[in-house]
C-alpha positions, 0 to 999 in steps of 0.5 A: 464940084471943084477939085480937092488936092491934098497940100503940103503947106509946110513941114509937117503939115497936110490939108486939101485945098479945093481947085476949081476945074479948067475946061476940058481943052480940045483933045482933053479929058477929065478923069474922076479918081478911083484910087491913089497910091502912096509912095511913102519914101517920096511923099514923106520926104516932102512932108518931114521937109527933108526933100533936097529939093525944098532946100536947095534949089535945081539948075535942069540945064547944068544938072546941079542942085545950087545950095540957094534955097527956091523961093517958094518951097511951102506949098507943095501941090503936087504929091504923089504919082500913083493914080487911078480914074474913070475917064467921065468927060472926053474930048479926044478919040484917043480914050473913050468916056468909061475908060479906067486909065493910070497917071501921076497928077497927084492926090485928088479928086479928079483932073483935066487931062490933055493927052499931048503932054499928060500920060496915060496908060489905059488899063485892060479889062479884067485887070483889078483897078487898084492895081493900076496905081503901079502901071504909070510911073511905080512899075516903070521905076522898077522895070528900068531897074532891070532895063538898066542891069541888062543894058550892063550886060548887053548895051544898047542892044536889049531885047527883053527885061530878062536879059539881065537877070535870066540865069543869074543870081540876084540880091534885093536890097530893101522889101519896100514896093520898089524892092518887091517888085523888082524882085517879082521883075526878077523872078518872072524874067528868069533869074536863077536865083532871087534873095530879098534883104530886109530888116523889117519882120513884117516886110520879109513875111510879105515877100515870103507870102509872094513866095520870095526868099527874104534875109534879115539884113538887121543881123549877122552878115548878109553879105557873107551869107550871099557870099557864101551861097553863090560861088562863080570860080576861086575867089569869085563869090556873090550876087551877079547883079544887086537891086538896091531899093532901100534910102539908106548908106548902109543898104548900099553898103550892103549891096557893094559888100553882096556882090562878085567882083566886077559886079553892078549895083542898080540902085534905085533908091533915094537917099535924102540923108546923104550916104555917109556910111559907104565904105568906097575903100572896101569892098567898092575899091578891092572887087572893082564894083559899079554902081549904076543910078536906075533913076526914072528920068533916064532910061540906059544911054542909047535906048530911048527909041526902044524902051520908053516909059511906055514900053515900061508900063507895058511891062509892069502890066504883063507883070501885074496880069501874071501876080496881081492877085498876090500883089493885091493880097499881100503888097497892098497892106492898107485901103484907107479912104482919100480923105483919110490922106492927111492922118495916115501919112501924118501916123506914118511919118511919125513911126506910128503906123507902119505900112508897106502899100498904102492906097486911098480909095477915091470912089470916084466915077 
């Protein structure tokens, strides 16, 4: 049976496309998919044609987004990073046929992996397979999240995820998957104490069911409530460190207005709209803050011998070993079928349909 692959052929249009299978090269393997995750404030961006990459194409070497559009935007044939199969043919000693294993290729049916070039994380028994959507690439996102606070704390020389948060005080901005999990990172890595910031009611009760403290961001002043809480000396208040998870300028702004002085923002979040609202003459200037980008291509300077994305995934794996079952309960709000894909990203951009962890069940293997 030819692979089906889910497409953006334009803005505001998804359909699968049937690919025929390549042979399985010497050393590859071939994974049906069990499970897909949707990372919606990616995924969507392609979809509402607001992706920066869709409209301006990107200079690797320099490092610059060019403003002359790519020639090919439309249509987009990899989407998605958050996948789960069952190894079905092998060629390679390296994963044996049986073997449930995470990777990013994308929502289908099924890929011809090599493991020279493809990653793959085997997942270990006992572990629910669909929480493998997380071990590849969206666990990493958050782990390095942390990785990045303790490299401000410490350099080069960390030794553990905790070396960042352990005994401090820690503020989430943004109750989406990636701000949950660090928060989760943040908890299980010894963070004295942990504050979730969000507008959404629905996303604030499902930290709330992980047994994390979440805010309304939406009303009165967050900023001044951290303020506030956490008192380090006279006129030193605020969150030691802040996770900013949320694609918005005012998510930032918030996070700049909840930290000490001298403090850091990690921000991993993806703002496509610009940031427009951030108030560099603040809060940013008086407080002497920083702001460090924990963006997935680039672990801290100096530290890819030790902590590379798989070190990362082992991480998320000890994470999801000790949470998974909350995990499941409560992140994973909705289990739609893969074919399902087009209308359920389709109701979610349009706002008609919220969700916080959407997983499409492939069935394969």
């Amino acid at each position: 049976m030819p692979t089906r692959v889910l497409y953006v052929t334009g803005p505001g249009r998804l359909e699968f496309v049937e690919e025929a299978d390549p042979p399985i090269p010497e050393g590859g393997f071939r994974v049906e998919t069990l499970y897909s995750g949707l990372s919606a404030g990616t995924e969507l961006t392609f979809l509402k044609g607001t992706n920066p990459a869709l409209t301006s194409g990107w200079d690797p070497v320099l490092g610059l987004f060019t403003g002359a559009p790519p020639e090919a935007a439309y249509p987009v044939r990899k989407l998605g990073y958050m996948q789960v199969g069952r190894v079905v043919e092998t060629r390679t000693r390296a994963v044996a046929e049986g073997r449930v294993v995470a990777m990013a290729y994308g929502h289908r049916t099924g890929h011809t992996a090599d493991p020279r070039v493809d990653r793959f994380v085997p997942l270990p028994d006992g572990l629910d397979p669909l929480l493998g959507v997380y071990a590849c690439h969206m666990g990493p996102i958050c782990a390095n999240g942390l990785l990045h606070a303790a490299a401000d704390v410490c350099g080069p020389d960390v030794r553990s995820l905790g070396d960042g948060v352990a005994g401090r005080t820690v503020a989430v901005v943004g109750a989406g998957v990636v701000g949950v999990l660090t928060a989760l990172f943040a908890v299980e890595h010894g963070a004295a104490d942990v504050v979730v910031l969000d507008p959404t009611p629905s996303r604030r009760a499902v930290c709330a069911a992980l047994g994390l403290e979440a805010l309304d961001s939406g009303t009165g002043d967050p900023g001044r409530v951290l303020k506030e809480r956490w008192r380090h000396a006279a006129n030193d208040h605020g969150a030691d460190v802040v996770f900013q998870c949320r694609g918005r300028a005012s998510a930032l702004a918030l996070a700049l207005r909840s930290l000490r002085p001298q403090g850091t923002v990690v921000d991993l979040a993806f703002y496509t709209d610009g940031a427009d609202e951030v108030r560099l003459g603040e809060e940013f200037h008086h407080n002497g803050l920083a702001v460090r980008c924990a963006q997935i291509g680039r672990v801290p300077r100096g530290m890819a011998h030790l902590w590379d994305r798989e070190r990362l995934s082992v991480e998320t794996v000890a994470l999801l070993r000790a949470r998974g079952a909350d995990i499941r309960r409560h992140l994973v709000t909705d289990v739609e079928p893969l074919e399902r894909a087009p209308e359920v990203m389709a109701d979610i951009a349009a706002r008609r349909r919220h969700v916080v962890q959407a997983v499409f069940a492939a069935g394969g293997g």
